[in-house]
C-alpha positions in Angstrom: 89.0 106.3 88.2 88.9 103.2 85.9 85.8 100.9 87.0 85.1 97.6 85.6 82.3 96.1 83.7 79.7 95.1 85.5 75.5 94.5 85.1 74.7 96.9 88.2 71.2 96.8 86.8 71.1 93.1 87.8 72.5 93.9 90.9 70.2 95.7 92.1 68.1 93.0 93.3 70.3 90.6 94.4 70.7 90.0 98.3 74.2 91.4 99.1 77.2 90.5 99.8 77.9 88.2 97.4 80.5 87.1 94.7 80.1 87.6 91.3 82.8 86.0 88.8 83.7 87.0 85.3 83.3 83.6 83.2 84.4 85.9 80.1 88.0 86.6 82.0 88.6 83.1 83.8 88.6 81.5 80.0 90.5 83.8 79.0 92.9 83.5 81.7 92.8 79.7 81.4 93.6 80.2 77.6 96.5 82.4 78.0 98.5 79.7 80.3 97.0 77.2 77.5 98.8 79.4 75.1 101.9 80.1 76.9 102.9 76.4 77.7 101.8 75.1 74.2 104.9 72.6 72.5 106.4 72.9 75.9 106.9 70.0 78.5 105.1 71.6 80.8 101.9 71.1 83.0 99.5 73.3 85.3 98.1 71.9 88.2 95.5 74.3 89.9 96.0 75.0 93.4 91.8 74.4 94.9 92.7 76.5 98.1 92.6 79.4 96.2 88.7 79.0 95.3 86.9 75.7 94.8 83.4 76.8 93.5 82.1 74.2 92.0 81.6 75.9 88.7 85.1 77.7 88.8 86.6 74.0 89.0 84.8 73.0 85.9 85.7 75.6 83.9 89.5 74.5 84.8 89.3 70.9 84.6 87.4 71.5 81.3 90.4 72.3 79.9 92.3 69.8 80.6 94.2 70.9 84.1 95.5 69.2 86.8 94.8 69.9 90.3 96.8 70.9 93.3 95.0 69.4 96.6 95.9 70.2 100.3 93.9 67.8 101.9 91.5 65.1 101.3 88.4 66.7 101.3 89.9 68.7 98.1 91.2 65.6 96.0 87.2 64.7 96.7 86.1 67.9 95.4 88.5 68.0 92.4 87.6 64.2 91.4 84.1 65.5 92.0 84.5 67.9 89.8 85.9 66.4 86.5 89.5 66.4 87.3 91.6 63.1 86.6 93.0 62.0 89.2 96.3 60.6 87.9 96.4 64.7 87.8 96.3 65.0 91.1 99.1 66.4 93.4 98.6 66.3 97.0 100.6 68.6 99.1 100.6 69.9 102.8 102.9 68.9 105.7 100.6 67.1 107.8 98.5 64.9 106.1 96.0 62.3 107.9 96.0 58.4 107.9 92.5 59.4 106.2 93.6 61.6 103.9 96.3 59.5 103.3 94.0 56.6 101.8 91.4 58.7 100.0 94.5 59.6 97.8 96.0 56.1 97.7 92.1 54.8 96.8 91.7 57.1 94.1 95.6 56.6 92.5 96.5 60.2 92.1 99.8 61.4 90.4 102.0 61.7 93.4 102.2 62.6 97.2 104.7 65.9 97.5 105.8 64.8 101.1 107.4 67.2 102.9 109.2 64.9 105.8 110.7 61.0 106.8 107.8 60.6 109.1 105.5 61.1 106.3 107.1 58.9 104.2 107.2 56.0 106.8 103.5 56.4 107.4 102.4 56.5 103.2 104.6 53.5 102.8 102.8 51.2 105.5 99.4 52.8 104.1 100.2 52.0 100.4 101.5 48.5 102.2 98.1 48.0 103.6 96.0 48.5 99.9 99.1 46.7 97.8 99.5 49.8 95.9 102.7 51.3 95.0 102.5 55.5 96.2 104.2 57.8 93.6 106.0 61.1 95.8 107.8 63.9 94.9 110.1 65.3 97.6 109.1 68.9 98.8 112.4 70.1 99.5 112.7 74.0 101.2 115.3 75.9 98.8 115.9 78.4 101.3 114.9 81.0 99.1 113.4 84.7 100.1 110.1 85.0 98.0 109.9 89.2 99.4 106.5 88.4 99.7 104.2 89.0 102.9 105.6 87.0 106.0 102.5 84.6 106.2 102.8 84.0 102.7 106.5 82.6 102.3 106.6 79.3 102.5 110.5 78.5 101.4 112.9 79.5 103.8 114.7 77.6 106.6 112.3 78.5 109.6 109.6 78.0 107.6 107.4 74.8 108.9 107.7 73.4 104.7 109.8 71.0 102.9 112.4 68.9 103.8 115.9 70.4 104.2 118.2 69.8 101.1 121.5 68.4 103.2 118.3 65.6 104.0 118.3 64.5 100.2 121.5 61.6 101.0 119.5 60.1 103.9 116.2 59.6 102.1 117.8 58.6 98.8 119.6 55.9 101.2 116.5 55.3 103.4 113.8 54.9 100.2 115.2 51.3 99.0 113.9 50.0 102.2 110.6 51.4 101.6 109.1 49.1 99.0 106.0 50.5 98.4 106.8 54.1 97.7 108.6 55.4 94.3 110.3 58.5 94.3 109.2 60.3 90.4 110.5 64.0 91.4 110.8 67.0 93.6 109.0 69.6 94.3 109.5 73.4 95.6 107.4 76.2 96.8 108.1 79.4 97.8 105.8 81.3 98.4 102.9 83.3 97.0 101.5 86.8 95.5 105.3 86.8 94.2 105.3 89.9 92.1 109.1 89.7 92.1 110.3 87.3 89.1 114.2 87.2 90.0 112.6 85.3 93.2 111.5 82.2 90.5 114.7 82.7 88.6 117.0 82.2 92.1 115.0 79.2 92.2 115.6 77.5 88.8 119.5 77.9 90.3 118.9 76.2 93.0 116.8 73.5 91.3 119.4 72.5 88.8 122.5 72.6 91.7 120.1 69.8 93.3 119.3 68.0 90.2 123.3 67.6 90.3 122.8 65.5 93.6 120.4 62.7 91.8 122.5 62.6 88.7 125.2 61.5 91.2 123.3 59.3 92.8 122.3 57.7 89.2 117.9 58.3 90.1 116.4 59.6 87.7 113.6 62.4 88.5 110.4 62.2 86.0 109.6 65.5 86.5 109.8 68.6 88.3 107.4 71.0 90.8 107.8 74.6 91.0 104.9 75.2 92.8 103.3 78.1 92.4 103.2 81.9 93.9 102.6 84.1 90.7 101.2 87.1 91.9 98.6 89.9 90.5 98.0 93.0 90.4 95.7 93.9 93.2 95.8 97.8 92.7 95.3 97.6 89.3 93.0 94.8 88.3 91.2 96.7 85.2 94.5 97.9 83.6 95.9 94.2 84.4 93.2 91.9 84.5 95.6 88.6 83.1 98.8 88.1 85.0 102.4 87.9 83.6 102.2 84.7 82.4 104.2 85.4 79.9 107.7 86.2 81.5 107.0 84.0 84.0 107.0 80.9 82.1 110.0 82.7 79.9 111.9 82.3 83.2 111.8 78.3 83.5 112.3 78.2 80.2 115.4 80.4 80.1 116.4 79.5 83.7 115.5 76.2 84.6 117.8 72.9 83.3 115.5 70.0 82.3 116.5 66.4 81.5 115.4 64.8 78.4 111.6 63.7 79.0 111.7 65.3 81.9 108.0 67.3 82.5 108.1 70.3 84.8 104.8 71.0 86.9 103.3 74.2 88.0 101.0 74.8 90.8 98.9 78.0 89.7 96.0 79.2 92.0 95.9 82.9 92.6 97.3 83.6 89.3 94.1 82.1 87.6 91.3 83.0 89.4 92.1 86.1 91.2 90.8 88.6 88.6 87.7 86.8 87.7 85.9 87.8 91.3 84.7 90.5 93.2 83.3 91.2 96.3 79.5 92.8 95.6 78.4 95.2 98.8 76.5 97.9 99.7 76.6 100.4 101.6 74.5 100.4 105.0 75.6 103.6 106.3 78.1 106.9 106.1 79.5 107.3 109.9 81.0 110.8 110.2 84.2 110.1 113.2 86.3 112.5 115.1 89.2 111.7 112.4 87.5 109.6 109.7 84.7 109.5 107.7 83.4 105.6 107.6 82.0 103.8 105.3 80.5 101.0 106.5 79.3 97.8 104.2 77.4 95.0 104.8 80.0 92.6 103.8 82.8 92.1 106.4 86.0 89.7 106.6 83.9 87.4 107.4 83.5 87.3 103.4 87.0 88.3 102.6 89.6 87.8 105.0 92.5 89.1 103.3 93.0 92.4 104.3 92.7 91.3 107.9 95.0 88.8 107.8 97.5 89.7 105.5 96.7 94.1 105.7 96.1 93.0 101.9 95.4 95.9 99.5 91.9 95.7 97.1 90.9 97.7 94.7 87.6 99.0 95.1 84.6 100.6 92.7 81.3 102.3 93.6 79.5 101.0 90.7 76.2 103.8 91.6 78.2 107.1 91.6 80.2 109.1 89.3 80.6 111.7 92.0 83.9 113.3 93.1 86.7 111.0 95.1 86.2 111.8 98.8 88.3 109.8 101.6 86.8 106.7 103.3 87.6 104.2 105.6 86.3 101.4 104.2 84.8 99.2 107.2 82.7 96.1 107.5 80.1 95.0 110.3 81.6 92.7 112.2 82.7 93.3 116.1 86.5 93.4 115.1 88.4 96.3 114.8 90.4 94.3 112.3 87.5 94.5 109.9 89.0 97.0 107.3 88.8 96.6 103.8 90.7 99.8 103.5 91.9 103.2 105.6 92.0 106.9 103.7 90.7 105.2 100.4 89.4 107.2 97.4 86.1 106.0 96.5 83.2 108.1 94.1 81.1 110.2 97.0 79.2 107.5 98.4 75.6 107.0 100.4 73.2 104.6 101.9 72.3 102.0 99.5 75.3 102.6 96.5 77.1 99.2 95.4 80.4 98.7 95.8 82.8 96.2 93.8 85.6 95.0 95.9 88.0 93.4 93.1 90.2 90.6 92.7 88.2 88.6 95.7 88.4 85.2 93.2 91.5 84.0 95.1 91.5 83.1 98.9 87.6 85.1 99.1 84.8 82.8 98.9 87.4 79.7 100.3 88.0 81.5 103.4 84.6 82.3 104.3 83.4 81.9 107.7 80.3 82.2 109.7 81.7 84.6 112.4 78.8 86.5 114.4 76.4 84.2 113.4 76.7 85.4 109.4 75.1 83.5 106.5 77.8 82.6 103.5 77.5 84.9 101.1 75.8 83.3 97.6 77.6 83.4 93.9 76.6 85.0 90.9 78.2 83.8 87.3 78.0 86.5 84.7 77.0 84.4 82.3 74.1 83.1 84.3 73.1 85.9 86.7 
């Protein structure tokens, strides 16, 4: 078994669970999409729901990224955070009057609104503070993402985006709606998409739609693809950087720009997935009828993702070199959801070893609750721990 790097000797007395993040791989993740998009019209907007740690954000915006918000308590913690907020999109189908004006007062890049409703109620918002609301429409491409069911967010009984046969009735509606401007369009659909010929159907579908606006004579300023690159959660040491690669290839190859038109990217998972893990020990062996059970002290409480999603993580004993033995993998809390894995092959384990469970950067420390009463687990930096 192929483990990972890690200081176990300055984990060993450290409080655990906690999160500990590879600084070493997040720039070099952030400098491979740096790399990859280089002479190209393009621009990366991080998605903050997937982790937004402080530090993690500065490392991002540090290099020059936009950010991808979902409500208004993120654009504050992306300004916050050294992000310009003329890089800001803000996304999510049912924004606040609140929200609403923390984005208008701090002028960010564009609105991606996903219905006529929303648009009434930005427009007599941007009204009220005499300011002039850029938005993108989110329009649902009806596209299968073959992604995990809670995770695909582009199809037509999905609760995202506006329907494309609505596209004549807003381009007809927005004259009257003096305070908005439309700059482009946006997509999304879906995410952990492992699948690239999903990204490719959707470059076909963007440029049939870019065929409406021609006809209509507006002229889009860019772009939005969205996000949804997915990694490799079974193999994060042999994979550590995702395909960025091919995937940018794809728009490139696939996708049918206008002149100066810029297309946007909203990349979440994709960047900061690899960069975390899940630090645990073990509290005790538990020998069942069918099972042997290993149960940790960290629990979904801490990483929800295998509850919710039955998501698969790679996981290390960092103190034992021992043969494989089956485990299930099990956490502390009073669910019987809380599985981080069944008939897993983990190094012969005992009271006390650490376990690493791996790519726990995206959708990990963001999701955390306090369930059962349970403190939030602290983070660890590798170049500061």
């Amino acid at each position: 078994m192929i483990k990972g790097k890690f200081p176990i000797h300055k984990f060993n007395s450290i409080e655990t669970p906690f999160y500990y993040y590879d600084v070493n791989l997040l720039q070099q993740t952030i400098n491979t999409i740096q790399s990859e998009i280089k002479d190209k019209p393009y621009h990366v907007h991080y998605a903050l729901k997937a982790n937004s740690n402080p530090r993690i954000l500065q490392e991002i915006s540090g290099k020059g990224f936009g950010a991808d918000c979902v409500s208004g308590n993120e654009i504050l913690r992306a300004i916050e955070n050294n992000f310009d907020s003329n890089q800001i999109a803000f996304a999510g189908i049912g924004k606040t009057d609140k929200e609403i004006e923390i984005a208008l007062k701090n002028d960010i890049f564009t609105f991606n609104v996903e219905s006529i409703p929303e648009m009434h109620a930005i427009n007599s918002l941007a009204q009220t503070e005499n300011k002039k609301a850029r938005i993108a429409l989110r329009i649902n491409p009806n596209i299968d993402a073959h992604t995990h069911s809670y995770i695909t967010t582009g199809l037509d009984d999905n609760k995202f985006g506006l329907d494309e046969k609505q596209i004549p009735e807003i381009l007809a509606l927005l004259p009257s709606l003096s305070s908005l401007k439309l700059i482009g369009v946006h997509f999304h659909i879906g995410s952990q998409i492992t699948n690239l010929s999903s990204f490719k159907n959707l470059c076909y579908k963007i440029n049939e739609i870019q065929k409406e606006f021609d006809n209509t004579g507006y002229i889009l300023e860019h772009i939005n693809v969205g996000g949804g690159l997915g990694v490799d959660y079974e193999q994060p040491n042999e994979f550590p950087i995702a395909n960025f690669k091919d995937y940018f290839n794809l728009f490139s190859t696939h996708l049918e720009l206008r002149k100066k038109q810029t297309l946007h990217f909203e990349l979440g998972r994709s960047v900061v997935a690899q960069c975390g893990s899940l630090i645990t020990r073990v509290t005790y062996l538990k020998k069942g009828i069918k099972k042997n059970f290993l149960i940790v002290d960290a629990g979904m409480t801490d990483l929800i993702r295998p509850a919710l999603y039955q998501a698969t993580h790679h996981i290390e004993n960092l103190t034992s070199n021992q043969e494989a033995l089956d485990y299930d993998i099990v956490g502390p809390i009073c669910e019987s959801s809380d599985i981080f894995a069944k008939d897993f092959k983990l190094n012969k384990s005992k009271r006390g070893d650490i376990l690493a469970i791996r790519s726990a950067g995206a959708y990990g420390e963001v999701m955390a609750s306090q369930y059962n009463c349970r403190d939030f687990a602290k983070s660890f930096f590798s170049d500061t721990i």
